[in-house]
Structure formats: C-alpha cells, structure tokens
VOKOLMAR-939815 format. One line per field, with one value per residue (C-alpha): residue in one letter; x, y, z. Coordinates in steps of 0.2 Angstrom, whole numbers, plus 5000, padded with zeros to 4 digits. Layout:
rest: (a ...)
X: (X ...)
Y: (Y ...)
Z: (Z ...)
% end
This chain:
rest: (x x x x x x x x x x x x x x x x x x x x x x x x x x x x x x x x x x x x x x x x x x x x x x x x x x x x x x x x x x x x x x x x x x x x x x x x x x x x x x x x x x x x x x x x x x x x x x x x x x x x x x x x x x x x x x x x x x x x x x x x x x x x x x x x x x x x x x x x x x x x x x x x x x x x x x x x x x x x x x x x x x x x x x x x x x x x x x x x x x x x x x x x x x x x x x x x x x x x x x x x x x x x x x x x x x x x x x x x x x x x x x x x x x x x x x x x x x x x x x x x x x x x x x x x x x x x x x x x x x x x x x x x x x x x x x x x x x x x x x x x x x x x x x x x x x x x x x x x x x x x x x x x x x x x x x x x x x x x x x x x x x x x x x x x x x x x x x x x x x x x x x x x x x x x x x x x x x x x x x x x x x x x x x x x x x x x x x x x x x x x x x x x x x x x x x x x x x x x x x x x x x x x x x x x x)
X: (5229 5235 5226 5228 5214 5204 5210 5201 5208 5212 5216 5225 5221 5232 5226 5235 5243 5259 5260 5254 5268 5280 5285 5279 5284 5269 5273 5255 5251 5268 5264 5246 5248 5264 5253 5237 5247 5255 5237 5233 5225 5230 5234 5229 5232 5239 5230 5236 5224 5225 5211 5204 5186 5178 5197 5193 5174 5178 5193 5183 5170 5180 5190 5179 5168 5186 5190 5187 5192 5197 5210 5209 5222 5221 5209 5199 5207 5198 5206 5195 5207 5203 5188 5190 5173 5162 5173 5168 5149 5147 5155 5144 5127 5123 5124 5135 5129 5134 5137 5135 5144 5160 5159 5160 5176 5185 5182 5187 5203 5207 5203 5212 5221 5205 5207 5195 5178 5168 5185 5186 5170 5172 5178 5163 5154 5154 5145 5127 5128 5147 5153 5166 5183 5191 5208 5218 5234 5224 5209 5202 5191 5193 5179 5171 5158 5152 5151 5131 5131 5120 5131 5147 5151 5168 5161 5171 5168 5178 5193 5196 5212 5221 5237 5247 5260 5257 5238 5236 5247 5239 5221 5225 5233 5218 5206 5209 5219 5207 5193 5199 5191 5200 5203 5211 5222 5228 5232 5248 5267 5280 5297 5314 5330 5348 5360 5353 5349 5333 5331 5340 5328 5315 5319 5322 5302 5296 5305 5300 5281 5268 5264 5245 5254 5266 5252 5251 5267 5276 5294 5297 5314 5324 5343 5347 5333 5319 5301 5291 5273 5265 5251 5251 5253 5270 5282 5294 5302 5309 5315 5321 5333 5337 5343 5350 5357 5358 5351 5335 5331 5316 5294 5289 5291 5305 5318 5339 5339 5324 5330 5349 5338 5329 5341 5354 5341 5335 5354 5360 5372 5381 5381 5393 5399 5415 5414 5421 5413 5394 5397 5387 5374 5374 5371 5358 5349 5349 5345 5330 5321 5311 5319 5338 5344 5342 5357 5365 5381 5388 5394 5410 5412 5430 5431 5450 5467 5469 5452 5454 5470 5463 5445 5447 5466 5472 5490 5497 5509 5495 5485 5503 5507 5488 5479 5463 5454 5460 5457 5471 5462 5444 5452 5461 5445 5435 5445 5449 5430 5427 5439 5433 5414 5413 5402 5403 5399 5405 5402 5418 5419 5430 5427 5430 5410 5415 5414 5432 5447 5448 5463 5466 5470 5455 5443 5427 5414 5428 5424 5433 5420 5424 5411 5419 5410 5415 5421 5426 5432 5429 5435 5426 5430 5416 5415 5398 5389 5383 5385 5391 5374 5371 5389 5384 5367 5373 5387 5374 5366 5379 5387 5369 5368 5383 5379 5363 5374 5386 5374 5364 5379)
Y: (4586 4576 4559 4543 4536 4522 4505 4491 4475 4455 4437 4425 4406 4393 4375 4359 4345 4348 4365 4362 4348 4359 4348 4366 4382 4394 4406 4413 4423 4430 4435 4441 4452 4460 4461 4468 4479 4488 4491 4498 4484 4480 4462 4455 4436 4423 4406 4390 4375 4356 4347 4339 4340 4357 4367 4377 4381 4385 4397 4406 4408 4415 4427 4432 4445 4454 4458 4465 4453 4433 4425 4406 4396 4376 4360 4363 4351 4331 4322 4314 4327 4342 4348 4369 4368 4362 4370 4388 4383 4377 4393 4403 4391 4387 4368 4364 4365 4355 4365 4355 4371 4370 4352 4355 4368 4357 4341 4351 4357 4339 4333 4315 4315 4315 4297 4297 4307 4307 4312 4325 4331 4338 4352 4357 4358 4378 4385 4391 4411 4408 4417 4405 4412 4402 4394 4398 4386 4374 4363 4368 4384 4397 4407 4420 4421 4437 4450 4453 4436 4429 4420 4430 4445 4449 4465 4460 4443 4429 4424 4406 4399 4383 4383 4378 4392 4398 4396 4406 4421 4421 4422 4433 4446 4446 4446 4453 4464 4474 4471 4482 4499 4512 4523 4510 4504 4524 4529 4520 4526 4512 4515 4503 4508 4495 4494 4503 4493 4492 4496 4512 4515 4510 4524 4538 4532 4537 4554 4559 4553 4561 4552 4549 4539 4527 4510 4514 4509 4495 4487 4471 4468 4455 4452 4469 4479 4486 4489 4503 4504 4521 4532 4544 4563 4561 4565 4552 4548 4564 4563 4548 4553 4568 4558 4542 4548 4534 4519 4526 4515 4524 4521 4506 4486 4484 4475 4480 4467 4474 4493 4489 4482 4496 4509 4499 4501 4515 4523 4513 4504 4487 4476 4460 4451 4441 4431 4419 4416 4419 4407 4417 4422 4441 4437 4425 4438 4451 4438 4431 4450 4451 4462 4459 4456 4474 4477 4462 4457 4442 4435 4424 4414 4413 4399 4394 4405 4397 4402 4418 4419 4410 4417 4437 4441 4444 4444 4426 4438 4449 4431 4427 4442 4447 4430 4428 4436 4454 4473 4470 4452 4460 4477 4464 4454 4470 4478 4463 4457 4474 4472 4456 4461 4479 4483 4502 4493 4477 4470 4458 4450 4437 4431 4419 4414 4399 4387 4386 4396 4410 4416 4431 4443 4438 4431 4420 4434 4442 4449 4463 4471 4481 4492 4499 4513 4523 4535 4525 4508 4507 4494 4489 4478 4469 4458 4449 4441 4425 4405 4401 4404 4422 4429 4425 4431 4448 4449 4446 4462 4473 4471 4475 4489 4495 4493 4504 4517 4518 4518 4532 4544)
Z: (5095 5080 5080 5072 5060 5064 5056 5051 5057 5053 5060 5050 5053 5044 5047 5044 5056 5046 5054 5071 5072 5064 5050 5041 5043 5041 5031 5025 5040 5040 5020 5022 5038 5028 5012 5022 5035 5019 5014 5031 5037 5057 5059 5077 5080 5068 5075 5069 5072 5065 5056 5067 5070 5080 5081 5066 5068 5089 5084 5071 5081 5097 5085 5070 5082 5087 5070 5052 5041 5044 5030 5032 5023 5020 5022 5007 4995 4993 5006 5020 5033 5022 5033 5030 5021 5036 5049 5042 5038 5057 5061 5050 5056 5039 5029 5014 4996 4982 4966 4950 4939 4949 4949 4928 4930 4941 4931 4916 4923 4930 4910 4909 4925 4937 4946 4959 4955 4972 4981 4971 4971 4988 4981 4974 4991 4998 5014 5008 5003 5000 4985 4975 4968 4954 4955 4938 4947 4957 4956 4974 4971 4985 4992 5002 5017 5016 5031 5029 5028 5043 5051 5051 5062 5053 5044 5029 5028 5027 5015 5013 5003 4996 5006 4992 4992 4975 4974 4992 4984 4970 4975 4990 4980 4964 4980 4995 4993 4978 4991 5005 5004 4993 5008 5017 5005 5002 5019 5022 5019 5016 5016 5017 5024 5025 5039 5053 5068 5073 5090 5085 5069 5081 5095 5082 5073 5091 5094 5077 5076 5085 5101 5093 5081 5092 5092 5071 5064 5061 5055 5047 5046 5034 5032 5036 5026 5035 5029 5039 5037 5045 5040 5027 5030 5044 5028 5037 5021 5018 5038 5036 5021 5031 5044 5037 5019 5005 5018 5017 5000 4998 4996 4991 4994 4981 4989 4985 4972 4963 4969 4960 4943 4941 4945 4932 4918 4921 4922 4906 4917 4915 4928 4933 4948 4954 4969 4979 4998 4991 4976 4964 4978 4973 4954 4959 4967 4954 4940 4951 4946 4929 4916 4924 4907 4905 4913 4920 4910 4918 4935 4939 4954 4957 4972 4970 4969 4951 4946 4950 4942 4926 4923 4930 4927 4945 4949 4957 4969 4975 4982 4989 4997 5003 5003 4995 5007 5006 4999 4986 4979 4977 4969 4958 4954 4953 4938 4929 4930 4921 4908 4903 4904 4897 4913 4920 4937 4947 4963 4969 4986 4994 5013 5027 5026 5042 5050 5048 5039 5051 5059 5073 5058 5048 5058 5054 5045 5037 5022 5009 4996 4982 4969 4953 4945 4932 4947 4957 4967 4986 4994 5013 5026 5034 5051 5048 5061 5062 5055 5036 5031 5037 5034 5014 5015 5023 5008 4996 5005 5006 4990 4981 4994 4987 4969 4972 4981 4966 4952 4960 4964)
% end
C-alpha cells in the first residue's frame, strides 16, 4: 500500500497588541505557512498573543513540544512593550546576554540618526546559546534558539523575526527556508490552476490521489487562481492538464501576471491594454513584475465615451448603438489599441464594475473582454460576482488569464 512520508511540522506565533485588537491584519503566518508548506513543511497552529508579560513564554512553551519548528514574528525592537526577547529565554530557561558586537553593528547602522542609545540597546540583548542573524533592512537583529539547545524541544529550533513586513520576508526566506532539510524541501509538487471552483477541484484531488495521501495535500486559493501543494511522485500535473486543459497554469508559485511576463518574452510578443471598468488594473499588474518592459508596450484607460473615441479610435455610432459596455466597444478598443501600439496582443475590457449603473440587460458584474492575437480576437462575456472591488480584481484576472491563453496557443 502506497504510503505518504512523514513530514516535519511548525507553529507560527505573531505577537503584537496591534493584532490581537485587530487594528492589524496578520499576515505573516499566512506567508510563512504558505512559504514553509511549499517546502514540505506541515503548518499546525498560527497563535497570536499580545505583549503583555507571560503570553508569549506560556504559549511557546504549550506548543513548542508539538512541533518541529516555531517562527516567532515581532516584539524585538526597543520599545519598553517589545518583550519577544525575554518571552523566549524564560521559555527556553535560560537569561539574557548582552552583546557588545551587535551593539557596534546596530550603532553603526543607526550612524547620526540614533536618539536614544540605552533604548536602543535593547536590541543587542539575545537569549544565552541564541545564534544572531543580521538585519540588512532593519536595525533589530533576528535570531535563532537552536533545537539541541537545552531548553527547546522543537528539534529545529526556534525562528525569531522583526515583524516589520519587509524585514520578516526577508530574513525568513535567506533563513528558514535554506535551513529546512534538503529532503524536505524536495519532496513537494506545486501546481496552479484558474477558474475552477474549488470544491469541485477539491473533490476531483480526492478521486485521483491515493487515499494514503488525502491528510498531505493542500489548496490555497486567491482571486480565482489556486496553488496545490502535494507530494512529489503522484504525477498530478500531468492529470491535472489532462483534465482541466489550459486552466492548469502549470509547476511553480508564479502567479498569471508573472506567468503572462514570462510567456510574452519568451514568445517575442508585445503587449498593451485598454480599459475602462479596472482603470488601468491589468497593466498595473503586469508592470508590477520585474523584466515587464521586455514585452509590455503600453496601457490606456479609457474611462469616458470621448476618451475612448479620442485616445483608441472607436467609432462614436458603435458606443450609441451598443453602449460602452458591450462585445462591439471592447472589439473596437481592442483593434484600435493595436494600431496605435504595434502590439501582436491586447487585452480590452469595459464593465458595470457597481455599485450602480446596472440594468436588467446588463446587470451589476457585467463585464465584455476581448484578447487580440495575431490569430485571433475573442470576445467574452462575463457576470462577476461580488462588490465594485472584486468584480475589478476578477477582470484583472481573467483578462491576464486570457492573455496567457493567447500567447501560448
């Protein structure tokens, strides 16, 4: 009997009143336990816990023996209520040390803006046996409690972070991540797919993996793409392009924008947009990935009848006859986007994004898409789900998906 392999396992604990109260939204754990699920690493809690004294130290210590591996993420910068460094030396039963040479690095890096030196020298205090990890985009040194560490039962110590955004990432990427255990790190699949729904990606997963496998997978779904993490060996890509055609986007975190970037270089394509309802969201998207230049021309958004009249060519008696949201209009602002750009593919959409402008014809979430290719212009009609806000961020979607359809036909 086929039987899944033994994986190794985290907790996540992010510590601030700000989240607790929910003036924050925590978004570490959701990052890390994406991050460390792709590397095959199981996620079990996410604890939050505020700084007061005690909460940190008593939930380390209640979760650390249950797992591998515990990421803990803010408190450890110089304010009286940043008390992450304590917390996890009481947890670990050992005292703090003050360390003159990271004292120097952080001084260094503060140079003439450093205002208050004893504050600041909290910094520079690390549970005894901790191994310190520079901050290259923060003064507050991360660090590690090692698992042979006395102390700590987690075999692969602990991982404590800034939870500055930027800094966390960072250092959890340049440390974690290279610290898991080769084997680990090589025995997961991940695949993305666009536009089924979940429930019915979900059941299909089950009739298709082994039952030993049915606790070993996981999807993470976002604005209509979904990530699948699994072991490796099922060949569950190749089933899923069998079975689901161009939505399976394929191996790999790369999401459409990225996907429709790479795809466009590599195929010596040129890119443009026109659009009305998502006011320049699908270009923003595309542009927001490194190297987009390499085949993004340009984007127009054409808010206004005159506008699209003026800046893409289309005819004054199709808006009259067809309005600006409809098939004929996007046709219209797809070919004359291409004449004015020289790109071999466009994206063009125009849509009733809400909260008002709809009509029994052409409802709220009404939007027409059209994709011009050197072979091709398809038109769609979509009925979007949702408030202002999600009808444009599933245009955005759909009009890359189509892009990436187009440029790999």
């Amino acid at each position: 009997m086929t039987t899944s392999p033994t994986r190794l396992t985290a907790a996540i604990i992010s510590v601030g009143d700000e989240i607790v109260s929910g003036r924050v939204l925590d978004q570490h754990a959701a990052y890390a336990s994406g991050r460390l699920g792709a590397a095959g690493v199981e996620t079990r809690l996410h604890v939050t816990v505020s700084d007061r004294v005690g909460e940190l130290s008593t939930q380390l210590r209640a979760v650390a023996s249950t797992v591998d591996i515990v990421v803990i993420t803010g408190g450890i910068g110089p304010t009286e209520d940043d008390r992450t460094r304590s917390e996890v030396a009481i947890a670990a039963d050992v005292d703090l040390e003050y360390r003159d040479d990271s004292w120097e690095r952080i001084r260094a890096r503060f140079g003439d803006r450093l205002r208050s030196e004893e504050r600041n020298k909290r910094q520079a205090f690390f549970p005894v046996g901790a191994e310190e990890i520079e901050n290259p985009l923060g003064t507050a040194p991360a660090f590690h409690v090692p698992g042979h560490h006395p102390g700590v039962v987690s075999s692969l110590g602990w991982w404590v972070f800034p939870g500055v955004p930027r800094e966390f990432r960072g250092l959890f990427e340049s440390n974690v991540i290279p610290s898991l255990p080769a084997t680990t790190r090589a025995n997961r699949d991940v695949m993305r797919v666009f536009g089924i729904s979940e429930s019915v990606l979900d059941a299909w997963i089950l009739r298709t993996l082994p039952a030993a496998y049915h606790s070993d997978y996981h999807v993470c779904v976002t604005d209509g793409e979904i990530e699948i993490h699994a072991p490796v060996g099922l060949e569950l890509g190749a089933k899923l392009a069998s079975e689901y055609g161009d939505r399976f986007l394929g191996s790999g975190h790369d999401d459409l924008a990225r996907r429709v970037i790479s795809a466009g270089i590599s195929s010596q394509a040129r890119l443009a947009t026109a659009e009305s309802c998502t006011g320049g969201g699908i270009a923003a998207r595309m542009t927001d990935v490194a190297g987009a230049s390499g085949c993004f021309e340009m984007g127009w958004i054409t808010y206004t009848n005159h506008s699209k009249v003026a800046q893409l060519g289309v005819d004054p008696e199709i808006l009259e006859r067809y309005g600006a949201v409809s098939a004929e209009t996007v046709e219209a602002m797809a070919r004359g986007a291409a004449e004015r750009s020289g790109a071999t593919h466009v994206a063009a959409v125009s849509g009733v994004a809400g909260p008002d402008g709809g009509s029994p014809e052409k409802p709220v979430g009404t939007v027409f898409l059209a994709i011009l290719s050197p072979i091709d212009l398809e038109v769609q009609r979509l009925e979007l789900p949702g408030d202002r806000g999600r009808v444009r961020t599933l245009t955005v979607q759909n009009a890359l998906f189509g892009l990436l359809r187009a440029l790999r036909s």
